[in-house]
N, C-alpha and C positions, 0 to 999 in steps of 0.2 A: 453382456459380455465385455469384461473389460479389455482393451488394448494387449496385443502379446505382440510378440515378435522376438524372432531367435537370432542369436548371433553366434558369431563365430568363436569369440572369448568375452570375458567379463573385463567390462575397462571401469578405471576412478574417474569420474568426473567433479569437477569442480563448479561448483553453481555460485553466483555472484547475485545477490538479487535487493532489492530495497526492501527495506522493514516491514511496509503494509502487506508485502506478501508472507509474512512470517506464518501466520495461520493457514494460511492455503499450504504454502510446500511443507507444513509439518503433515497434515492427512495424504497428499498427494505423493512424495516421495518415496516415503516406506514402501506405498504399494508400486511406485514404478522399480525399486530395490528387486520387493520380492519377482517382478514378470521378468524381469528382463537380466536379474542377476550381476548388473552393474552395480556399483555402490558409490554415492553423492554424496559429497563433501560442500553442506551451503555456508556460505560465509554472508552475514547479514551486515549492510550497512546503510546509513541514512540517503534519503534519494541524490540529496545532491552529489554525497561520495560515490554512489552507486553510479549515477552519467558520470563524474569526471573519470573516474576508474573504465569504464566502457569506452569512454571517447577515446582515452590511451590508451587502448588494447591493453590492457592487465592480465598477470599470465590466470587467469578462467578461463576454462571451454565455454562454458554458458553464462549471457547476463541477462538479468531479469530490470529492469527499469521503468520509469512513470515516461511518456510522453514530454512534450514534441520528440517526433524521432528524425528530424533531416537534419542537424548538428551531428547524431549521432552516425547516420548512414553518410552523409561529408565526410566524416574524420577515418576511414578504412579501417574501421578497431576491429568491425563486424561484417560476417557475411552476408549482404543482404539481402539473398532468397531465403535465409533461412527467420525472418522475420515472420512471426506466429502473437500477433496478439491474443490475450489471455485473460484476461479480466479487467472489469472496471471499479473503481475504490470510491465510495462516497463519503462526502465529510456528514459527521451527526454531530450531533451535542448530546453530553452525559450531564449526569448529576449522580450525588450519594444515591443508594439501593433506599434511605428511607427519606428520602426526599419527593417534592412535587417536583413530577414532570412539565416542565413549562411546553404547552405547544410553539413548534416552531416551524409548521406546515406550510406559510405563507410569509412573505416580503416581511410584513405588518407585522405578523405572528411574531417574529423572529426579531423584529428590531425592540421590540416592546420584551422579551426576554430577554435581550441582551443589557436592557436599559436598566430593567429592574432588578436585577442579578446583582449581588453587594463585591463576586469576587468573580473574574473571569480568566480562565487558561486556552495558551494552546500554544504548539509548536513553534518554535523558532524557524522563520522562513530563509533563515540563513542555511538551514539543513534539510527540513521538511516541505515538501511540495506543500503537506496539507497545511501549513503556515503561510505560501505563498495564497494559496488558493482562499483560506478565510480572510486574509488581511485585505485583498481584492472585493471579497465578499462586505469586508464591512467598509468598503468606499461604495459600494455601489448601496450602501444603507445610509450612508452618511452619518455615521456615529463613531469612526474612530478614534474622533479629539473625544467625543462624550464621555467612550469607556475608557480611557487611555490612562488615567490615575489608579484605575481598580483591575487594571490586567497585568499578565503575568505570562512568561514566554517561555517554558524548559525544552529542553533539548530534546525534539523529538516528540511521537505518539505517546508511547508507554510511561515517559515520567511528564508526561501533560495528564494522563490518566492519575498517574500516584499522587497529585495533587489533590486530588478530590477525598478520599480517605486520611487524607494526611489534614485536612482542614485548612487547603491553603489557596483553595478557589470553589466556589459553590456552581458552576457550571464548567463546563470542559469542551472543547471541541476537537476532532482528530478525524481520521479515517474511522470511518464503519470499525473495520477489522481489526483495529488498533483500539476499540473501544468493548467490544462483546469479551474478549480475554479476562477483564481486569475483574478481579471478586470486587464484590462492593460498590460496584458500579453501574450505571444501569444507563441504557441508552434512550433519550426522551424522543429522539425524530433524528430522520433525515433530514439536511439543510437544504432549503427548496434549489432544486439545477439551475432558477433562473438569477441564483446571487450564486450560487460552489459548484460550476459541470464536475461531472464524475472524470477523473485521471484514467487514462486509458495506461493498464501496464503489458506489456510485450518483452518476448526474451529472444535471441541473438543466439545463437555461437558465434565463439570470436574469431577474429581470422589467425591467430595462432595459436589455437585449440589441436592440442595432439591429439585429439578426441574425438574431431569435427562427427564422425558416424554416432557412437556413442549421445554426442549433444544434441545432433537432429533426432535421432529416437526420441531422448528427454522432451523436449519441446513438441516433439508429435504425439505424446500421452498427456503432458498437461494444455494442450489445447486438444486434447479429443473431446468428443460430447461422455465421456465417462467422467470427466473433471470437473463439470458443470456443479454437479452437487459440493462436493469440496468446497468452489468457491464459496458459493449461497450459503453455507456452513461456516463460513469464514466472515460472512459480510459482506461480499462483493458478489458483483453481477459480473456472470462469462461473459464472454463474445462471442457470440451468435456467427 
């Protein structure tokens, strides 16, 4: 039985949320659309714009964001009962759909693919959390100076993925969710938790949200256990 709950009128909400949840709130929405009779207006942007925007109270009823969240519950952008963690995003590595999948199950596994690899992508950490998080990852490999002639940084998940089809890097890394979207692409592993933890993402209403009832429903159906599939569909693991 999925989620229902009636209200009084139909209000717009405005949802603010970061890229790697792009595939979760496209399954998820429609169907909170169709129960509840609101209609959601998401505006996608990179995680960093996505915190600076929250921190400032931006006029959204709802933001969706990557962790740490005590910056954000400091700065009064958000109301902070209404904090609903929602899923967790892990980084993988892709390659071309007719390419070998290099294993990368392990410390070992992964530093030895990354070495062998002639061309390497991924997100700019000036935007992407998932660029802060592998660039972390390959200090605790100690191969940054190794690959650092042969890597390549585009803006973001999805044109770190258009690299690989375009012949401009023969491995890729991004979020999970940000990697299963892309035709032509194919995901070889998860990057082990113990070099990239999974990004914990959680959404707000803001504190001046003319909506604030409207935005707690939202966030009460995409954290209910009917959203759980969604996520897993998308890449990411719920919060339990």
């Amino acid at each position: 039985m999925l989620f229902r709950s009636t209200f009084a009128r139909a209000e717009n909400i405005e949802l603010g949320a970061s890229g790697p949840m792009r595939e979760a709130l496209g399954l998820l929405v429609p169907a909170f659309e169709r129960q509840s009779a609101h209609k959601v207006k998401t505006l996608l942007a990179s995680d960093v714009e996505a915190r600076a925007a929250t921190r400032r109270g931006e006029d959204v009823d709802v933001a969706i964001i990557a962790g740490p969240f005590e910056d954000i519950l400091a700065s009064g952008g958000v109301l902070a009962d209404t904090r609903r963690d929602l899923a967790r995003a892990k980084l993988g590595l892709a390659v071309r759909g007719r390419d070998t999948k290099p294993d990368v199950s392990s410390m070992d596994a992964l530093r030895r693919a990354l070495l062998a690899a002639p061309r390497i992508a991924w997100p700019d950490p000036r935007g992407a959390l998932a660029g802060v998080l592998f660039e972390a990852c390959l200090d605790k490999l100690g191969v940054r100076d190794a690959i650092a002639a042969k890597s390549t940084r585009p803006r973001g998940g999805p044109a770190t993925m258009v690299a690989l089809p375009r012949e401009e890097a023969d491995v890729a890394i991004a979020f999970i969710s940000e990697i299963l979207p892309e035709p032509g692409v194919d995901l070889a592993g998860a990057l082990p938790e113990e070099c990239a933890p999974p990004a914990t993402y959680a959404g707000f209403v803001l504190r001046g949200s003319k909506n604030a009832d409207a935005g707690r429903a939202l966030l009460g159906f995409l954290r209910g256990a009917d959203a759980a599939k969604a996520y897993e569909t998308a890449g990411m693991s719920p919060v339990k």
